[in-house]
N, C-alpha and C positions, 0 to 999 in steps of 0.2 A: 579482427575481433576488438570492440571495443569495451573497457567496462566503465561504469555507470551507478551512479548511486541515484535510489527511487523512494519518491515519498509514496503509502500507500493510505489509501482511506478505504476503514473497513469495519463493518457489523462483526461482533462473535454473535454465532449463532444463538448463546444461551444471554447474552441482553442488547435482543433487538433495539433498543429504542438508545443504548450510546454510541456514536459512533467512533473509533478511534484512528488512528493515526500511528503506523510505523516507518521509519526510512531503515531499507535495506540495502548494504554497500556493497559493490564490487558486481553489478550482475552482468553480464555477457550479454552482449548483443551482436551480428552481424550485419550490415549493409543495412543499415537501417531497422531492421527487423526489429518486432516487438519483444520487450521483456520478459523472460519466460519464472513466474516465481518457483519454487522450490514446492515441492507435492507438500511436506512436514509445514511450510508456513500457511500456505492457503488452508489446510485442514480447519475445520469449524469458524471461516469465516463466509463471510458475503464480501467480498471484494467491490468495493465502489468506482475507485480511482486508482490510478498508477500515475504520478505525474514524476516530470524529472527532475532529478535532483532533490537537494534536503530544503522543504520548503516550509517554512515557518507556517503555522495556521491561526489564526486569529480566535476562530470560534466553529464552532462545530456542532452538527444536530443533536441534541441532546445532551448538554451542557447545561443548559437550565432546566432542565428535567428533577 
C-alpha cells in the first residue's frame, strides 16, 4: 500500500461557475490503483480532477468571474 497526497479540482454544487481546489493527504492506493476519495468529501461536489500530489495552480475557471 502506498500513500499519497492529491490535489483535487472541483465544482460545489451550490456555485457552479467557481471552481476550487483541495489537496488531500495520506490517501491509500495499491498497485497502481486509483484514488478512492472519502464518501464525506466528495458529497456536494462535481469532481473534475485528481492529480498527484500538492500541485500549486496558477488560475482557475472562474477567478475572474
Amino acid at each position: 500500500m502506498e500513500l499519497r497526497d492529491v490535489t483535487v479540482l472541483f465544482f460545489d454544487s451550490d456555485e457552479s461557475l467557481v471552481m476550487k481546489k483541495a489537496v488531500v493527504r495520506g490517501m491509500a492506493t495499491e498497485n497502481g490503483s486509483r484514488v478512492q476519495l472519502p464518501e464525506h468529501f466528495r458529497e456536494g461536489k462535481v469532481i473534475v480532477a485528481v492529480l498527484n500530489g500538492d500541485v500549486e495552480v496558477l488560475s482557475l475557471v472562474g477567478d475572474r468571474i
